[in-house]
Backbone bond lengths (Angstrom), bond angles and torsions (degrees), N, CA, C in turn:
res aa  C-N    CA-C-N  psi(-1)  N-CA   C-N-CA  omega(-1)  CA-C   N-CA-C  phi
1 X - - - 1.451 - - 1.529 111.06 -
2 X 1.170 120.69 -37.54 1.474 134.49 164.07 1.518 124.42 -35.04
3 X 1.528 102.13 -43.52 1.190 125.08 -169.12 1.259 103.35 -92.54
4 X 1.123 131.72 -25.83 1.854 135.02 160.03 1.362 111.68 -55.78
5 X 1.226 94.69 -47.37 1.940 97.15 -170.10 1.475 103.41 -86.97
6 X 0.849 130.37 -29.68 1.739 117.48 148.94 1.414 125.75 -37.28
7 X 1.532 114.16 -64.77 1.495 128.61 -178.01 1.938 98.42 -57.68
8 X 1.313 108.50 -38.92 1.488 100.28 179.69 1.384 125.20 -83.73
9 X 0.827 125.98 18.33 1.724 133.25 -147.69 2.065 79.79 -118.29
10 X 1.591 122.58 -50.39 1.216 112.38 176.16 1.634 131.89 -86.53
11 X 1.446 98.70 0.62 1.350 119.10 164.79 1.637 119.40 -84.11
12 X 1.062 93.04 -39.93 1.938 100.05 173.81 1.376 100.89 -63.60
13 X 1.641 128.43 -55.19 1.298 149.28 -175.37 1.952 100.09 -39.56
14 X 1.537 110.56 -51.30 1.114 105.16 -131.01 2.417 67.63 -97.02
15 X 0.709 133.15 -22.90 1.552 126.94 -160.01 1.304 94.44 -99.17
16 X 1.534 129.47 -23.86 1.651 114.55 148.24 1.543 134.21 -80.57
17 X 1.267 107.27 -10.61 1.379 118.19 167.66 1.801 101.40 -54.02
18 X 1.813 92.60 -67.41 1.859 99.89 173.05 0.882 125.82 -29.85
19 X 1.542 114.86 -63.08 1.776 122.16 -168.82 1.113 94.51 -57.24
20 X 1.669 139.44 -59.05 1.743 135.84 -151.20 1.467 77.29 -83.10
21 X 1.705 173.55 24.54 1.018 135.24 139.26 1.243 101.92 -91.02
22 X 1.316 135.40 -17.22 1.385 111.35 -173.21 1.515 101.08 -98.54
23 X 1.686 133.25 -30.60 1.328 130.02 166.51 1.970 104.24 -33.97
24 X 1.391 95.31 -62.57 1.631 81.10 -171.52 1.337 114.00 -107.94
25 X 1.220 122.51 64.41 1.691 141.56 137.12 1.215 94.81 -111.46
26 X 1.398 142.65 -31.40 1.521 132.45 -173.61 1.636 105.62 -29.15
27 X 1.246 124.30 -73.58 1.311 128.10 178.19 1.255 134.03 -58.69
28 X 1.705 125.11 2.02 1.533 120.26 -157.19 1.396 85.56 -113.91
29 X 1.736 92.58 131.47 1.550 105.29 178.32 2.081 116.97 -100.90
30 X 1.248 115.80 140.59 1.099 127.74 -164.03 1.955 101.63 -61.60
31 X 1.048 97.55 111.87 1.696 96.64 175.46 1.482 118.04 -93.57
32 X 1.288 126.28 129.58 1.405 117.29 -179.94 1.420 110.85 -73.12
33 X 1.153 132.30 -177.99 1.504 154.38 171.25 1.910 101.24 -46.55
34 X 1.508 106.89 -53.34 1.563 107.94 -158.78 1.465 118.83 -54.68
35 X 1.131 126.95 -14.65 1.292 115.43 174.88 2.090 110.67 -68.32
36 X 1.476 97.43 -54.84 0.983 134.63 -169.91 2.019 105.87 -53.29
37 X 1.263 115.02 -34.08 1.411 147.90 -139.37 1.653 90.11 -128.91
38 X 1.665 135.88 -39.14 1.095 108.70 164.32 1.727 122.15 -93.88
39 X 1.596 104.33 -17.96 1.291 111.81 151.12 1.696 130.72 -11.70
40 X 1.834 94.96 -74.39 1.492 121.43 163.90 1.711 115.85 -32.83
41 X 1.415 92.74 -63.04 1.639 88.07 -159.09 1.111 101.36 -82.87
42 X 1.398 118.93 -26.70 1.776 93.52 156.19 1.543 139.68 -48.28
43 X 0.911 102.23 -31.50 1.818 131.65 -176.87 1.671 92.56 -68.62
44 X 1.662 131.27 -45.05 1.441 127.09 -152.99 1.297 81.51 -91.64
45 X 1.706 128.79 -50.55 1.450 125.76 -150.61 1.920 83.92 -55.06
46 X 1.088 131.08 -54.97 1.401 132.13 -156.26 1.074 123.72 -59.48
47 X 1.478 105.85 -40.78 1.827 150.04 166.77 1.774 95.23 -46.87
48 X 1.168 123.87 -50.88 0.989 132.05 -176.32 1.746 142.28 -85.82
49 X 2.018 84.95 -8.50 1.193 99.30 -166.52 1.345 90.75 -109.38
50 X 1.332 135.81 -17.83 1.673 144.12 162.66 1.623 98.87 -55.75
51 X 1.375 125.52 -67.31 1.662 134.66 -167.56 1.548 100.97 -29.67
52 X 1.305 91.30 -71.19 1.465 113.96 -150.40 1.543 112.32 -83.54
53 X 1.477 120.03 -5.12 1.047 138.47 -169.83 2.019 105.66 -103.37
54 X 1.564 122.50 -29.03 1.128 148.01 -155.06 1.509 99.12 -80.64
55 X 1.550 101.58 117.79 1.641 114.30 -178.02 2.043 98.99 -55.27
56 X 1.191 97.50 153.36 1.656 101.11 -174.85 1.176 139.24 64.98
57 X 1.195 112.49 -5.48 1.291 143.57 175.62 1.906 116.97 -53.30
């Protein structure tokens, strides 16, 4: 009987791990690329405005 409640002790472990991963993904919403993607080209427009802007250049 000892040896049951051992084997179950990482089964309980592993089916509450589950429930709390899907409890808290419940709320996280799927973000597209564009935030991330206008980020960027802000970063190049700037990237670009240093180059070309740079005494001696």
């Amino acid at each position: 009987m000892a040896v049951l409640a051992w084997l179950l002790i990482p089964f309980i472990a592993a089916v509450a791990a589950g429930l709390w991963g899907s409890w808290a993904n419940r709320t996280r919403r799927t973000r597209g690329d564009g935030p991330e993607l206008d980020g960027y080209a802000r970063f190049r427009e700037a990237m670009e405005k240093s180059r070309t802007g740079a005494p001696g250049a």
